[in-house]
PDB file with one MODEL, atoms N, CA, C and O in Angstrom:
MODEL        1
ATOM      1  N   UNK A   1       0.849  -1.210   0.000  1.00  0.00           N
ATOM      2  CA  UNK A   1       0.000   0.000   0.000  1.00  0.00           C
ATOM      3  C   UNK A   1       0.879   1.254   0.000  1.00  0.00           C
ATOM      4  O   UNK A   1       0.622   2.221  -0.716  1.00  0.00           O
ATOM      5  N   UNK A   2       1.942   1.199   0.843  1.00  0.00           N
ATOM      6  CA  UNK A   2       2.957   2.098   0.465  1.00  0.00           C
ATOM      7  C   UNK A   2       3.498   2.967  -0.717  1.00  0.00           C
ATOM      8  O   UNK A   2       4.008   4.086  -0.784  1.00  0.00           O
ATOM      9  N   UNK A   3       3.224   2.131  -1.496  1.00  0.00           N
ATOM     10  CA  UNK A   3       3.882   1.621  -3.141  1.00  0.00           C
ATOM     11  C   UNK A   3       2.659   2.910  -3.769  1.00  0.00           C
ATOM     12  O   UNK A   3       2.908   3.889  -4.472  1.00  0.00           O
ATOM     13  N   UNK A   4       1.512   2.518  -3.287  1.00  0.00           N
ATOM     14  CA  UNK A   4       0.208   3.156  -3.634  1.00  0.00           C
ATOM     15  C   UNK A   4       0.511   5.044  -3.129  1.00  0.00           C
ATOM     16  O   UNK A   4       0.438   6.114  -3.733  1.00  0.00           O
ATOM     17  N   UNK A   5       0.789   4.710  -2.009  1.00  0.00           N
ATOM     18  CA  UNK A   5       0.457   6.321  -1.463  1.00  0.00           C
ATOM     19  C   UNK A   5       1.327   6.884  -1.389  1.00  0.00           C
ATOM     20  O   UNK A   5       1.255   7.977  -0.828  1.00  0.00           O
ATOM     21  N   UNK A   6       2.746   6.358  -1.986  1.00  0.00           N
ATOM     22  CA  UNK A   6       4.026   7.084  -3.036  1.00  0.00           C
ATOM     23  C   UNK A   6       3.680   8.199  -3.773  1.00  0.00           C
ATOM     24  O   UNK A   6       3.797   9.377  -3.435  1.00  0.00           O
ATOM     25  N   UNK A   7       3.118   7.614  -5.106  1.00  0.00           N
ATOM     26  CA  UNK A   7       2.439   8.207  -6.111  1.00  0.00           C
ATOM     27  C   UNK A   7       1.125   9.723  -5.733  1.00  0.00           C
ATOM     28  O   UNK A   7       1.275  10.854  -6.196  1.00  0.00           O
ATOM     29  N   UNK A   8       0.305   9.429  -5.099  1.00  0.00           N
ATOM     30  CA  UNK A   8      -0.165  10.637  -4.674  1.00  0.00           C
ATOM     31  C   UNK A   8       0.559  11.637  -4.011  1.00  0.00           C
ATOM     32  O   UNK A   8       0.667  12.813  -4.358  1.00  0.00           O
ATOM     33  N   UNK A   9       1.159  10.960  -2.805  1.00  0.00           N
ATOM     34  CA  UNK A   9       2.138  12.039  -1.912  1.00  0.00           C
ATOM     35  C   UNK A   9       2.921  12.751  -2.762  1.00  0.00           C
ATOM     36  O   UNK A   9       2.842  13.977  -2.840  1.00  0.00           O
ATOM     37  N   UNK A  10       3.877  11.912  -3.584  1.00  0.00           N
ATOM     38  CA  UNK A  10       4.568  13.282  -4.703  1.00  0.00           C
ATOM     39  C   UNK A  10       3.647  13.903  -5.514  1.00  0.00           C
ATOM     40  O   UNK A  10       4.082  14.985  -5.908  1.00  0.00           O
ATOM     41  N   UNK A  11       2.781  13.700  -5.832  1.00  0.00           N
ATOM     42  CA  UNK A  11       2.283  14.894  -6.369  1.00  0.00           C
ATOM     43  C   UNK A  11       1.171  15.544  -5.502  1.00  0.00           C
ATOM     44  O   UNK A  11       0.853  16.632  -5.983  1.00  0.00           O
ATOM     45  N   UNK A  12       0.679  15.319  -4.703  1.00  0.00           N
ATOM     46  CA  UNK A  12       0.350  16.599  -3.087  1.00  0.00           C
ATOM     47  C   UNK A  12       1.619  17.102  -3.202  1.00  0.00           C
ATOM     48  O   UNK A  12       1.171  18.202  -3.528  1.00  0.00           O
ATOM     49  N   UNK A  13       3.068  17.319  -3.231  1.00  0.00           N
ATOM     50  CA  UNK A  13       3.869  17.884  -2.742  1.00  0.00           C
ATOM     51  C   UNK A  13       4.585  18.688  -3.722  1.00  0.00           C
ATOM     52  O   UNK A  13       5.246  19.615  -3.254  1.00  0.00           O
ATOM     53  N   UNK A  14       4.592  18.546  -4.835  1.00  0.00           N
ATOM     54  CA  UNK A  14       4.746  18.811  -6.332  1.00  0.00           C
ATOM     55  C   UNK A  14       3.636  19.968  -6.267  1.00  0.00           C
ATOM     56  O   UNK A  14       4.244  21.036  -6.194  1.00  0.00           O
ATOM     57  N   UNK A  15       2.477  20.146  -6.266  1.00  0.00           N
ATOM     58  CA  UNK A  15       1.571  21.476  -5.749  1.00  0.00           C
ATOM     59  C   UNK A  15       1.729  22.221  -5.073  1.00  0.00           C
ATOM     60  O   UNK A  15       1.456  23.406  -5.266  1.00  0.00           O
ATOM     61  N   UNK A  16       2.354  21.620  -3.799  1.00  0.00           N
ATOM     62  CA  UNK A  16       2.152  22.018  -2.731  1.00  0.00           C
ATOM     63  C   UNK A  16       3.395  23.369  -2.642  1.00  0.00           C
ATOM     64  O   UNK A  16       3.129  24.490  -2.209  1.00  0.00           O
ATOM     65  N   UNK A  17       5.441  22.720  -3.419  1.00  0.00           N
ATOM     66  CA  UNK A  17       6.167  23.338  -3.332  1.00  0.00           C
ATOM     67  C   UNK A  17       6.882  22.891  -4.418  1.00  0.00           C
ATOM     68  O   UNK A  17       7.874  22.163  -4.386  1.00  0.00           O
ATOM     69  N   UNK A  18       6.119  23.541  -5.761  1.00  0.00           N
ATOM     70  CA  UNK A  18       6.656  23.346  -7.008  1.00  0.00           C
ATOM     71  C   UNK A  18       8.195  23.516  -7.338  1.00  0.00           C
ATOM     72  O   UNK A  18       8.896  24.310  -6.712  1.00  0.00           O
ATOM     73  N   UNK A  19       8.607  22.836  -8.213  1.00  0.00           N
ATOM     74  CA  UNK A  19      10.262  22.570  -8.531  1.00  0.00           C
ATOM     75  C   UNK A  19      10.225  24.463  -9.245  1.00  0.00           C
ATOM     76  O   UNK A  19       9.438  25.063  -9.976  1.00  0.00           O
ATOM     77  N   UNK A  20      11.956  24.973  -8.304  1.00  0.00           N
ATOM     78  CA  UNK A  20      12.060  26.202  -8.955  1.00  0.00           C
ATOM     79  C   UNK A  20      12.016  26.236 -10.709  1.00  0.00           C
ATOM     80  O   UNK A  20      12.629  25.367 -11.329  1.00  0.00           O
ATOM     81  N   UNK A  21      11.496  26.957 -11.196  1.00  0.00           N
ATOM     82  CA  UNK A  21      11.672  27.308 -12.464  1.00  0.00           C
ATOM     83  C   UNK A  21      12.911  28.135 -12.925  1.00  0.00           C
ATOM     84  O   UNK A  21      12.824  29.297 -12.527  1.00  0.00           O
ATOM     85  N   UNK A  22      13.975  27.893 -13.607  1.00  0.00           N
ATOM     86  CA  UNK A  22      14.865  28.686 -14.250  1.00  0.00           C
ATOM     87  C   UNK A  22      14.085  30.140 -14.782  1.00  0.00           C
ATOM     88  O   UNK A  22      12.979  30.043 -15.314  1.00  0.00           O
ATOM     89  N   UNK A  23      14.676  31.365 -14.620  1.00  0.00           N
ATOM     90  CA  UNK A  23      14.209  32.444 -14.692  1.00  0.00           C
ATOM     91  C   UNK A  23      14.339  32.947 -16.239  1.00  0.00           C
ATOM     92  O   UNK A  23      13.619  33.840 -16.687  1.00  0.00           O
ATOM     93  N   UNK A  24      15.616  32.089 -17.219  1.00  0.00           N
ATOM     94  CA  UNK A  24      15.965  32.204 -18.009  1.00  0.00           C
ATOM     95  C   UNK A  24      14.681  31.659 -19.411  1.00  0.00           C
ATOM     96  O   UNK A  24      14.641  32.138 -20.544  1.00  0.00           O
ATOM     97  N   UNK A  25      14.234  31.123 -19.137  1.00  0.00           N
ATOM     98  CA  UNK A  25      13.198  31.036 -19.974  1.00  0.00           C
ATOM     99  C   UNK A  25      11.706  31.956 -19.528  1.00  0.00           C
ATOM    100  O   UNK A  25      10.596  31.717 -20.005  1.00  0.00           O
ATOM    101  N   UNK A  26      11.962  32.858 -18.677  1.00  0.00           N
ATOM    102  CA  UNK A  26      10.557  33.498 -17.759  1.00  0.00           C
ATOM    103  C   UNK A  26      10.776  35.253 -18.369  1.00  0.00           C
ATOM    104  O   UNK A  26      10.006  36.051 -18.904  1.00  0.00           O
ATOM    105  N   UNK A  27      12.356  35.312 -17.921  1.00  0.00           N
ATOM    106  CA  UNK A  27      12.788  36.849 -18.187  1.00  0.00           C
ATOM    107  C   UNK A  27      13.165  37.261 -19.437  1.00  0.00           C
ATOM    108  O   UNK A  27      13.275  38.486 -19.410  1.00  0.00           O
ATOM    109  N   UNK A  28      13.476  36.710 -20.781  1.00  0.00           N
ATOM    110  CA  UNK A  28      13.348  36.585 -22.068  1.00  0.00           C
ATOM    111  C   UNK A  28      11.673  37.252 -22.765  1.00  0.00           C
ATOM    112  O   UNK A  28      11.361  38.185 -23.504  1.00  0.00           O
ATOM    113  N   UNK A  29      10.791  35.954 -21.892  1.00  0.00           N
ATOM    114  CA  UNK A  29       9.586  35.925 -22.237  1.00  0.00           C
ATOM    115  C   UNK A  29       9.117  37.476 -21.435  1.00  0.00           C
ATOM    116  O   UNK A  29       8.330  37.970 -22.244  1.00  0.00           O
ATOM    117  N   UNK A  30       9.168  37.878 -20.940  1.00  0.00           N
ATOM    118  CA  UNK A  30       8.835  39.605 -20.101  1.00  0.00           C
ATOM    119  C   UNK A  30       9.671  40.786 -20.785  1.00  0.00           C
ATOM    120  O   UNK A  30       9.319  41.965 -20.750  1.00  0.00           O
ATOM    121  N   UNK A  31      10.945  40.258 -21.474  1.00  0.00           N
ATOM    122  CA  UNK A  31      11.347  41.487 -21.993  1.00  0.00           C
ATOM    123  C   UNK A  31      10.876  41.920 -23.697  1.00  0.00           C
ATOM    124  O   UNK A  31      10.780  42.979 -24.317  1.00  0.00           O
ATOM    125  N   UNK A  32      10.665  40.494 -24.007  1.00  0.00           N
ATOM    126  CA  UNK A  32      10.107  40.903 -25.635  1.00  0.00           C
ATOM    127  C   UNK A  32       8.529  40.868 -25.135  1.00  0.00           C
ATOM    128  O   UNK A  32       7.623  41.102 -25.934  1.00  0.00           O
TER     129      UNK A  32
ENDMDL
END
């Protein structure tokens, strides 16, 4: 069951405290 509530828990936590995004594809997109 473990095996089972792996799979949800990472992604509750993946929402919860999303992977940083590189700024380099963010600040490109804001200056043009």
């Amino acid at each position: 069951s473990s095996y089972v509530l792996a799979i949800p828990v990472s992604c509750v936590r993946s929402l919860e405290r999303p992977p940083p995004k590189p700024p380099d594809m963010e600040v490109p997109a804001a200056t043009a």
